[in-house]
Residue frames as qw, qx, qy, qz and C-alpha x, y, z in Angstrom:
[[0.000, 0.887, 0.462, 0.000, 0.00, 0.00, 0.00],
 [0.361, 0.463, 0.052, 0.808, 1.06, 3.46, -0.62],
 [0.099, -0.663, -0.446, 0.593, 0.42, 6.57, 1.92],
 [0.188, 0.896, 0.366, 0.166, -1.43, 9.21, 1.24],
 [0.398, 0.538, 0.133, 0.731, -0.01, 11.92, -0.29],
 [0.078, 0.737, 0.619, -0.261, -0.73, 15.21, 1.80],
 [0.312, 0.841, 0.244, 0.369, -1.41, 18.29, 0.23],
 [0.492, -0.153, -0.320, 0.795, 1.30, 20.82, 0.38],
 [0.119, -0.728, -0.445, 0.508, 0.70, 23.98, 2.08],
 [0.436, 0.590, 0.319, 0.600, -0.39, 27.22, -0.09],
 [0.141, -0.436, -0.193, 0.868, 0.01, 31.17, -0.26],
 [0.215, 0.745, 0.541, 0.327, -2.00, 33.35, -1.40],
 [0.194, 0.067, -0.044, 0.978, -1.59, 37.27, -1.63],
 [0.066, 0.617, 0.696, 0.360, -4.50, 39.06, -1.16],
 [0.053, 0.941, 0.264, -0.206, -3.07, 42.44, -0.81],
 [0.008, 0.872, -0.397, -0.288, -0.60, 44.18, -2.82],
 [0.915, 0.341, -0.213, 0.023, 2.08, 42.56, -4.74],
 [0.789, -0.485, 0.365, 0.096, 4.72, 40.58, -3.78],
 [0.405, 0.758, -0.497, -0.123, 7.64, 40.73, -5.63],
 [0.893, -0.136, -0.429, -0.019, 9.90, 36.79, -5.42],
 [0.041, 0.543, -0.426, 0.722, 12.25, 38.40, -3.02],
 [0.455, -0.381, 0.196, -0.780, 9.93, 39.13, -0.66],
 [0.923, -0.082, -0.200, -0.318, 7.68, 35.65, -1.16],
 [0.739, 0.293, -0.554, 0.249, 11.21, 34.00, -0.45],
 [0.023, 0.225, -0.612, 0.758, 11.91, 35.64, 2.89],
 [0.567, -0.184, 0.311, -0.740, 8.41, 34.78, 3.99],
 [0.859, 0.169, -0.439, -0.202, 8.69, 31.40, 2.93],
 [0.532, 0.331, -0.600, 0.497, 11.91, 31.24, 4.85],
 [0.167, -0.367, 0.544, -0.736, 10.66, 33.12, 8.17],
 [0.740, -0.186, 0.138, -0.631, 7.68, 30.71, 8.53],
 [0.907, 0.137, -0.398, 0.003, 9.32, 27.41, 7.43],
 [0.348, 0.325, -0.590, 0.652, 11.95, 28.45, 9.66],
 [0.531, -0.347, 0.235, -0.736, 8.55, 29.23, 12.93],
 [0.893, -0.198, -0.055, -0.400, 7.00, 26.10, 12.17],
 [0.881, 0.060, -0.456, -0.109, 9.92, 24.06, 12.60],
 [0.049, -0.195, 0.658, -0.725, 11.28, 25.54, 15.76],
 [0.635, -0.203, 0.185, -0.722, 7.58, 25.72, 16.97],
 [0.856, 0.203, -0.462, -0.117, 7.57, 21.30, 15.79],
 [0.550, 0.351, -0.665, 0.364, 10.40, 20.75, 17.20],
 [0.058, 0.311, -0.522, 0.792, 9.29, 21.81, 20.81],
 [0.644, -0.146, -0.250, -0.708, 5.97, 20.50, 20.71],
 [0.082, 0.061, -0.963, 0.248, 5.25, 17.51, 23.23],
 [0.664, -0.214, -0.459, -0.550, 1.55, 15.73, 23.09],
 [0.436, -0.363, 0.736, -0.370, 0.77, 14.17, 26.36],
 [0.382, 0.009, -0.869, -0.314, 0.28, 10.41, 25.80],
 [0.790, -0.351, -0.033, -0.502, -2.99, 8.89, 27.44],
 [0.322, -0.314, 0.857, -0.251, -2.57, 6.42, 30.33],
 [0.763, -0.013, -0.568, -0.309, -3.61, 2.96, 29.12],
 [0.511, -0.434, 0.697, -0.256, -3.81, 0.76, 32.56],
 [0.012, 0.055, -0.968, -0.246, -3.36, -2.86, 31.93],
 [0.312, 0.406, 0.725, -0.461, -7.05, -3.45, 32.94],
 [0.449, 0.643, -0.191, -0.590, -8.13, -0.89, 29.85],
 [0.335, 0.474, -0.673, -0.459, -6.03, -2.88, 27.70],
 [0.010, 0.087, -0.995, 0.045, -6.87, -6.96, 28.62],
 [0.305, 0.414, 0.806, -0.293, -11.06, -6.34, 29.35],
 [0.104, -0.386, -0.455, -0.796, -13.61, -5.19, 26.88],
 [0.123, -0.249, 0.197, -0.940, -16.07, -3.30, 28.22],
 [0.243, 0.222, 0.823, -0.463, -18.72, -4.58, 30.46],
 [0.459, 0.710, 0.495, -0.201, -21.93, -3.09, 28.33],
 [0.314, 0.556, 0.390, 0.664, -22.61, -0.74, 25.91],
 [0.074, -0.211, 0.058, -0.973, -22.85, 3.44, 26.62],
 [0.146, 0.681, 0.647, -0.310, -26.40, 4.49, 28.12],
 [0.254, 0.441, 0.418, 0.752, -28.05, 6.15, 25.37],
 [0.030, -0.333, -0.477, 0.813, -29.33, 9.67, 26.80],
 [0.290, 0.051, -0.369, -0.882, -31.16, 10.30, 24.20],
 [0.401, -0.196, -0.871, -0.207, -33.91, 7.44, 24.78],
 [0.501, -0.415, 0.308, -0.694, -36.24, 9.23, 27.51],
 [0.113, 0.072, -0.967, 0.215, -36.45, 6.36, 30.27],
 [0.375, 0.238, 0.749, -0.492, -40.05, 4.48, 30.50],
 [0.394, 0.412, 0.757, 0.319, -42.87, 4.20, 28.31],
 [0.061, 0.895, 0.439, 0.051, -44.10, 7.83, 28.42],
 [0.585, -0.025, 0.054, 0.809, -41.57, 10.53, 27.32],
 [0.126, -0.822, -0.313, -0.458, -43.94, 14.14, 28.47]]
């Protein structure tokens, strides 16, 4: 199997003009943000206890949506 591809990231101007100079240094100052800004980034990982991982789950959710009894007023 192949991975997906992802799309790369665009600019758009949508005031004045931008000579390539310019586009080049702002290409540079932001490729140069996001991968400090990447690099420093830490996701907390979720605790998995062992229990989580070895039982499935006793039932199913309680739907709330199902009003409880035969009359729902």
């Amino acid at each position: 199997m192949t991975e997906p591809v992802a799309p790369s990231p665009g600019l758009k101007i949508v005031r004045g003009t931008a000579n390539e100079e310019e586009l080049a240094a702002l290409i540079a100052v932001v490729t140069d943000a996001y991968t400090r800004e990447s690099e420093t980034a830490v996701a907390e990982e979720p605790h998995v206890s062992g229990w989580q991982r070895t039982q499935r789950p006793l039932r199913k959710p309680l739907r709330r949506d199902i009003p409880w009894g035969r009359y729902a007023g």
